[in-house]
C-alpha angles and dihedrals in degrees: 000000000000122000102245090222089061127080147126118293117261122214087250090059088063098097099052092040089056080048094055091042079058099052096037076056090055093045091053088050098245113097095147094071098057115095102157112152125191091248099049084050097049094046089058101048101033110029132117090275106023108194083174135077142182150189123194117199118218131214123177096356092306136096101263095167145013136195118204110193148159145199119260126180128226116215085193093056095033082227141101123245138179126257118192131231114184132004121175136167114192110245099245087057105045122114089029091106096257092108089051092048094051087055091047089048095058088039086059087042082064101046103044091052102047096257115152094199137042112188144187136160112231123195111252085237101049103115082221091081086087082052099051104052095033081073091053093263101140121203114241093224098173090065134075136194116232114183135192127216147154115348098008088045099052082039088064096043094055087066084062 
């Protein structure tokens, strides 16, 4: 049965979603490298070819919490799964369940379509951690993330 706060984000849901990437940006202490604008966001989302996709969870009548989120693809599995990009609850809403349902949501999202993995990175500070692996999520310690952006990206790009 599906939580009836939760559902998929509208076009017109665009404006407050951008809002709440700027304040998860705040939260992780990093608000000047977000650069998100509502028309990059509604292209990608709602584009001729969307290779993103979103939920929003409501709470008296407002937006209180979004998930981002993409396919990815496990050689290992042979299977898509989802990977999650951004998940983020207002202040004044967490621990009200809507964190928990948004995650239940995506993990529906796997099962129903077949999807053996669903993935997010978490800062090693976020309070959520306990959250998170109180639900059976494990943290895959013996990897790390490397990224590549701006000049050493454009750098890289130059040897193709």
């Amino acid at each position: 049965m599906t939580d009836p706060r939760v559902r998929r984000i509208r076009p017109e849901d665009v404006d407050t979603v951008v809002e709440l990437v700027y304040a998860l940006a705040e939260y992780e202490r990093a608000p000047q490298e977000c650069h998100l604008t509502s028309e990059q966001l509604h292209g990608a989302l709602f584009g001729e070819a969307p290779a993103l996709f979103g939920h929003v969870a409501e709470a008296d009548g407002e937006i209180a919490g979004f998930t981002l989120w993409f396919l990815n693809f496990s050689t290992w599995r042979g299977t898509h799964g989802i990977y999650l990009e951004d998940l983020y609850v207002r202040e004044e809403q967490r621990g009200s369940g809507l964190g928990k349902v948004l995650l239940a949501t995506l993990a529906a999202e796997c099962v129903d379509k077949g999807y053996h993995r669903l993935e997010w990175s978490v800062l090693n500070w976020n309070p959520a951690v306990g959250f998170y692996r109180a639900l059976g999520a494990l943290p895959q310690d013996e990897w790390s993330v490397y990224r590549l952006t701006d000049e050493p990206l454009k750098v890289l790009a130059k040897e193709a």
